[in-house]
C-alpha positions in Angstrom: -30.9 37.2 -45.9 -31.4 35.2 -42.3 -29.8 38.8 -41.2 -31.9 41.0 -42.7 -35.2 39.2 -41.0 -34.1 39.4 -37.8 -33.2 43.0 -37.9 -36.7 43.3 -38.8 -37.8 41.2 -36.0 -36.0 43.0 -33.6 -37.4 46.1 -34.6 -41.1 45.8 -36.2 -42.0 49.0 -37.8 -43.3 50.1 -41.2 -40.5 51.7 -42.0 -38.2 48.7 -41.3 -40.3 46.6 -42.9 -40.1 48.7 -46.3 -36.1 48.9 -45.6 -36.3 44.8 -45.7 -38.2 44.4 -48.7 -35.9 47.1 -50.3 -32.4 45.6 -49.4 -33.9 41.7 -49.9 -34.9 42.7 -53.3 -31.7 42.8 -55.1 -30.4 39.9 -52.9 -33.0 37.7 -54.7 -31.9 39.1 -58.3 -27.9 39.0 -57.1 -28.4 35.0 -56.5 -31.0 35.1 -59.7 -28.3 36.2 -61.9 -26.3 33.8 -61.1 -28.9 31.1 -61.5 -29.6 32.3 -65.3 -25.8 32.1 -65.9 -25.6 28.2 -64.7 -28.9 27.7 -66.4 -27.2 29.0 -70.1 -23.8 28.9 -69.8 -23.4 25.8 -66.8 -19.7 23.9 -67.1 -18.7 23.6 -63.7 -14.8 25.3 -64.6 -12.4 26.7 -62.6 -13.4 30.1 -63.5 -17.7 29.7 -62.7 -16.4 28.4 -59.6 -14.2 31.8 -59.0 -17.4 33.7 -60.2 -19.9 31.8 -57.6 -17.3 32.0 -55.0 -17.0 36.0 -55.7 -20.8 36.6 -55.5 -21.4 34.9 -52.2 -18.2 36.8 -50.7 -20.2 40.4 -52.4 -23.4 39.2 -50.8 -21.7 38.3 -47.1 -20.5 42.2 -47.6 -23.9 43.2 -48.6 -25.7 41.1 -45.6 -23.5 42.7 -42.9 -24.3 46.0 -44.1 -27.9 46.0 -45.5 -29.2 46.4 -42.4 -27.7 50.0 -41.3 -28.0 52.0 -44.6 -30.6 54.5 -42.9 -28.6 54.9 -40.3 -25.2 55.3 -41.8 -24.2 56.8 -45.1 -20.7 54.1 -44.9 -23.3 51.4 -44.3 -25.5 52.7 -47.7 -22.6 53.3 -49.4 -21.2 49.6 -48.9 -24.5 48.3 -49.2 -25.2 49.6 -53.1 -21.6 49.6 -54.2 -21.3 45.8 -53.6 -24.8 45.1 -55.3 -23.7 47.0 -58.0 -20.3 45.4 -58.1 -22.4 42.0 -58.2 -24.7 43.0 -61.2 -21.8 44.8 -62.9 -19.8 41.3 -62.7 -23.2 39.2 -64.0 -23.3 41.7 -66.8 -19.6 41.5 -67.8 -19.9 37.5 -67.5 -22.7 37.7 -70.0 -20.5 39.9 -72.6 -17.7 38.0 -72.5 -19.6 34.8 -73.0 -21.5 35.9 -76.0 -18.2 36.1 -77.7 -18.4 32.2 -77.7 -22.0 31.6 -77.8 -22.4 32.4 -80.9 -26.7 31.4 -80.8 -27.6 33.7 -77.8 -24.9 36.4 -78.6 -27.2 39.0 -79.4 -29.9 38.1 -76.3 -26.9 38.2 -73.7 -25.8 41.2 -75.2 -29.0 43.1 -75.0 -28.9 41.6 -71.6 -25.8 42.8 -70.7 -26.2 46.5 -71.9 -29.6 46.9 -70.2 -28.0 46.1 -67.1 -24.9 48.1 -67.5 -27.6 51.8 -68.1 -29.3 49.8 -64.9 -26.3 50.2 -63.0 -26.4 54.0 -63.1 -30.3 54.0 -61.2 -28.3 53.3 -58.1 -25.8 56.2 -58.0 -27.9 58.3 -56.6 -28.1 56.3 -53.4 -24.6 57.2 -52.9 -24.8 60.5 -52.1 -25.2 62.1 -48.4 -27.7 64.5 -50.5 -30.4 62.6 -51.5 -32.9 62.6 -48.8 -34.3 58.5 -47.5 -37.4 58.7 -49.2 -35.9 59.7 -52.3 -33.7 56.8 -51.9 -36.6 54.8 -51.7 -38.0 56.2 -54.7 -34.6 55.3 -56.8 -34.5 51.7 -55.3 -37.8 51.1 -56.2 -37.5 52.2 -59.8 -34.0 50.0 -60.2 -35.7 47.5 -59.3 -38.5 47.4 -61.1 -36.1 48.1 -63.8 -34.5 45.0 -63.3 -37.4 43.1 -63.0 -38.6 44.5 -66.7 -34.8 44.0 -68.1 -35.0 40.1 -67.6 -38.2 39.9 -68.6 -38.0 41.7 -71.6 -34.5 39.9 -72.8 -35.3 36.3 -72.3 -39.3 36.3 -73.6 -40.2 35.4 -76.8 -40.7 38.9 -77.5 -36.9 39.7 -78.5 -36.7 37.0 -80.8 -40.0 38.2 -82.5 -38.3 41.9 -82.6 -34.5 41.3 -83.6 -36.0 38.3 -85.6 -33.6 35.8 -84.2 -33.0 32.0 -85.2 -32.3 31.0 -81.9 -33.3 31.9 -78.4 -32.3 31.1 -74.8 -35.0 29.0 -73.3 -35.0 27.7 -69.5 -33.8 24.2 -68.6 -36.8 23.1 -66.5 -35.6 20.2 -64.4 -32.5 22.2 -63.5 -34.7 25.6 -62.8 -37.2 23.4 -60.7 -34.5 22.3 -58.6 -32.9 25.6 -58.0 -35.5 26.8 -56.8 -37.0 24.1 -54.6 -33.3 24.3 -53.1 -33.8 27.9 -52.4 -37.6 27.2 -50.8 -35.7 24.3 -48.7 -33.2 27.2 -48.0 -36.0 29.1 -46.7 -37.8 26.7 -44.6 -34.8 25.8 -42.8 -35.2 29.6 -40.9 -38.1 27.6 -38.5 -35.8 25.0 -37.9 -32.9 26.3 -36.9 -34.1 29.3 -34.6 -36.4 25.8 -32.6 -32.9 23.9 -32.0 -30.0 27.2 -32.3 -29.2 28.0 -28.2 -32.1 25.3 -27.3 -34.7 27.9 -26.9 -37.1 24.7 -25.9 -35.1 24.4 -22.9 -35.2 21.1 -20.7 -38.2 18.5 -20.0 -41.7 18.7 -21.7 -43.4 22.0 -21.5 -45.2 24.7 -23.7 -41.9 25.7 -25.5 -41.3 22.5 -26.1 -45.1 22.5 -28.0 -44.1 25.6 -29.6 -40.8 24.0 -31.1 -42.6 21.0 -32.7 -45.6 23.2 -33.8 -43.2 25.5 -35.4 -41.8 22.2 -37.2 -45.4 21.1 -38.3 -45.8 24.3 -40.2 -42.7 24.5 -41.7 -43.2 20.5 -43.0 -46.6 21.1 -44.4 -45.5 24.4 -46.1 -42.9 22.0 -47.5 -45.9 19.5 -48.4 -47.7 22.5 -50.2 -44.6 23.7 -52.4 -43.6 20.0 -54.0 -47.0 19.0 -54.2 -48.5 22.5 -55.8 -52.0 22.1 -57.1 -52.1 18.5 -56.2 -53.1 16.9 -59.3 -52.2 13.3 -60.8 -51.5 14.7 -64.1 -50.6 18.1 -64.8 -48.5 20.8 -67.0 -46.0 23.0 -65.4 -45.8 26.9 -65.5 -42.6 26.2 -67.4 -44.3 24.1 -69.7 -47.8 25.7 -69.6 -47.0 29.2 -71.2 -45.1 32.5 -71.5 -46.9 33.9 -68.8 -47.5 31.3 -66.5 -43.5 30.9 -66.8 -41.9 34.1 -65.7 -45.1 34.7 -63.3 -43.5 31.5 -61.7 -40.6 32.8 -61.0 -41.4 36.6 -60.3 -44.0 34.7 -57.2 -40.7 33.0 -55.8 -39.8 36.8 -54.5 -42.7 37.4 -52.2 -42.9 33.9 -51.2 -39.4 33.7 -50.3 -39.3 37.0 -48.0 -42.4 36.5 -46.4 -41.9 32.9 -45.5 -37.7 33.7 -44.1 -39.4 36.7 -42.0 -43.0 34.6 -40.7 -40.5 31.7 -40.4 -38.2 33.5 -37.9 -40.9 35.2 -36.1 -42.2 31.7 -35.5 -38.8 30.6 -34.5 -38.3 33.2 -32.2 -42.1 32.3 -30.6 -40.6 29.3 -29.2 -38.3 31.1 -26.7 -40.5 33.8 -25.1 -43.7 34.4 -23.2 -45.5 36.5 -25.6 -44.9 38.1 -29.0 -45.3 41.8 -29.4 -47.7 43.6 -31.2 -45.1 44.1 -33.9 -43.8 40.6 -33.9 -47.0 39.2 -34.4 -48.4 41.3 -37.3 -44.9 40.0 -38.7 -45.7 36.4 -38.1 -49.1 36.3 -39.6 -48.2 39.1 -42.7 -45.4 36.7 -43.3 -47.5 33.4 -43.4 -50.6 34.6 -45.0 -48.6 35.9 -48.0 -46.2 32.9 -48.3 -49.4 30.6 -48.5 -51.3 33.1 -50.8 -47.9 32.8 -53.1 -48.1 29.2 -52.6 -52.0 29.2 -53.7 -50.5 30.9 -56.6 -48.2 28.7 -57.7 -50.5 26.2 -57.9 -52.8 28.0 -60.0 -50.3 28.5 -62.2 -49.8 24.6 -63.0 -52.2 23.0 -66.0 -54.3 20.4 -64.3 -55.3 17.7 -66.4 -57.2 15.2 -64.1 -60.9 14.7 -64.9 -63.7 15.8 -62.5 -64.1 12.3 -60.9 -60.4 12.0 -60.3 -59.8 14.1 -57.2 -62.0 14.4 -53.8 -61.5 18.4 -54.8 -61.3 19.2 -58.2 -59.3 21.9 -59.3 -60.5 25.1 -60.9 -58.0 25.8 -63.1 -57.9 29.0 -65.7 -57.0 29.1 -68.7 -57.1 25.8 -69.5 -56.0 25.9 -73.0 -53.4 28.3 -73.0 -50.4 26.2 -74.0 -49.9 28.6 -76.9 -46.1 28.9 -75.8 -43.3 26.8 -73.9 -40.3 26.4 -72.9 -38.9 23.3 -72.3 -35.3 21.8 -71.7 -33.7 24.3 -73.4 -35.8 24.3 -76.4 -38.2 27.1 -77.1 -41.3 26.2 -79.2 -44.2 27.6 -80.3 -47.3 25.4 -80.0 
């Protein structure tokens, strides 16, 4: 992903920009797959080791040639058959292990087959024929498609329609960490581009201000994630409701692009003169939207302090909307 932001970087434009949100995308729901699988299914065996191992060697493939699909039909070609290769082996993992799940065999199956009619959205992509923006068109449907295909077979609304004893519900303590692993992930493109090649250089100058303002930032956007709304006593969005839950995730898209590209523009910051006209639109775009995701997030959290317990008390909506949850595995209806 570190790949696809500095191609971006290097060359600012609209157009690049809508090529990085387009090939980071199904990045995101490549490793999200994966995630759901060790969320349902986690035993730490020989063979999900093989299947994690196999997805990160399909995504170094995808990384190296995300970047060129305008510009090369080899490049687009690579680039989509290895994403679909990915989802294609998510999707085949999920069949064969509702053969021994016996309690979400008909979810994963659903699942499955959903994402096996997805698959064919991105043949057209293939072809020399099809013109870019047509391309775009496709990419952008496939993924909303995929977007609306998790959604709908994990809610509570399949269980209501196939009228199903038992559901898949997330494990909260393991999702939480997932994804504060990935946000770490995230932060860490500051910190590397202020110490990779020592763009500070030597002795105590304005780069070296620029490296350790670049690590403030990165720390209190740190400080902002673990500490979300910042109450003493709260509910989660996993806990809190339906919505609350899979809005929780879905924010962890946006917030993870913007910050990787505003965190590598502010990396970069450290070794030049000046930032281009590009580069900063880039660097603020990308921080504004992280910390409006982040202001999100903690919106989504239930706070439970009284008035008189914080300096600023939090104005939280809907308050009493804990009609649904979703907790350790267990779904429940309040």
């Amino acid at each position: 992903m570190a790949n696809l932001t500095d191609h971006l970087a290097e060359n600012p434009s609209g157009a690049n920009l809508v090529q990085y949100m387009l090939t980071f995308a199904p990045a995101w729901h490549a490793w999200s797959d994966l995630r759901e699988i060790m969320n349902s299914y986690y035993n730490d065996d020989l063979l999900q080791r093989c299947l994690i191992l196999w997805i990160m060697a399909l995504l170094v493939g995808y990384g190296n040639n995300a970047n060129e699909v305008v510009d090369s039909i080899a490049a687009m070609r690579t680039t989509v058959g290895v994403y679909m290769t990915a989802r294609f082996t998510m999707a085949t993992t999920y069949s064969v292990y509702s053969f021994a799940s016996t309690e979400h065999r008909p979810q994963a199956r659903v699942f499955a087959a959903f994402n096996f009619v997805g698959l064919l959205l991105w043949i057209p992509l293939l072809f020399e024929s099809v013109t870019i923006k047509a391309k775009i068109a496709v990419a952008v449907i496939a993924i909303v498609y995929e977007e609306a295909v998790w959604i709908f077979s994990f809610g509570p609304w399949i269980k209501r329609l196939l009228k199903l004893e038992y559901s898949t519900a997330v494990d909260v303590p393991h999702e939480i960490d997932r994804q504060a692993a990935f946000y770490i992930i995230v932060l860490g493109e500051f910190l590397y581009g202020i110490i990779a090649g020592s763009p500070a250089g030597i002795g105590l100058h304005l780069n070296l201000f620029r490296a350790v303002e670049t690590l403030v930032v990165a720390f209190t956007l740190n400080w902002l994630y673990v500490n979300a709304d910042g109450s003493m006593v709260g509910t989660h969005p996993l806990r809190r409701s339906v919505s609350s839950s899979f809005a929780w995730f879905i924010i962890h898209l946006p917030l993870a692009a913007s910050l990787l590209l505003g965190g590598h523009v502010c990396a970069v910051s450290v070794g030049v003169e000046e930032l281009s006209h590009g580069e900063r639109w880039l660097l603020c775009g990308g921080l504004a939207t992280g910390l409006l995701c982040l202001w999100i997030i903690g919106e989504l959290h239930l706070s439970k302090d009284a008035p008189r317990d914080l300096i600023l008390p939090k104005v939280s909506f809907g308050a009493n909307d804990e009609q649904f949850a979703m907790v350790d595995g267990i779904s429940t209806f309040a």
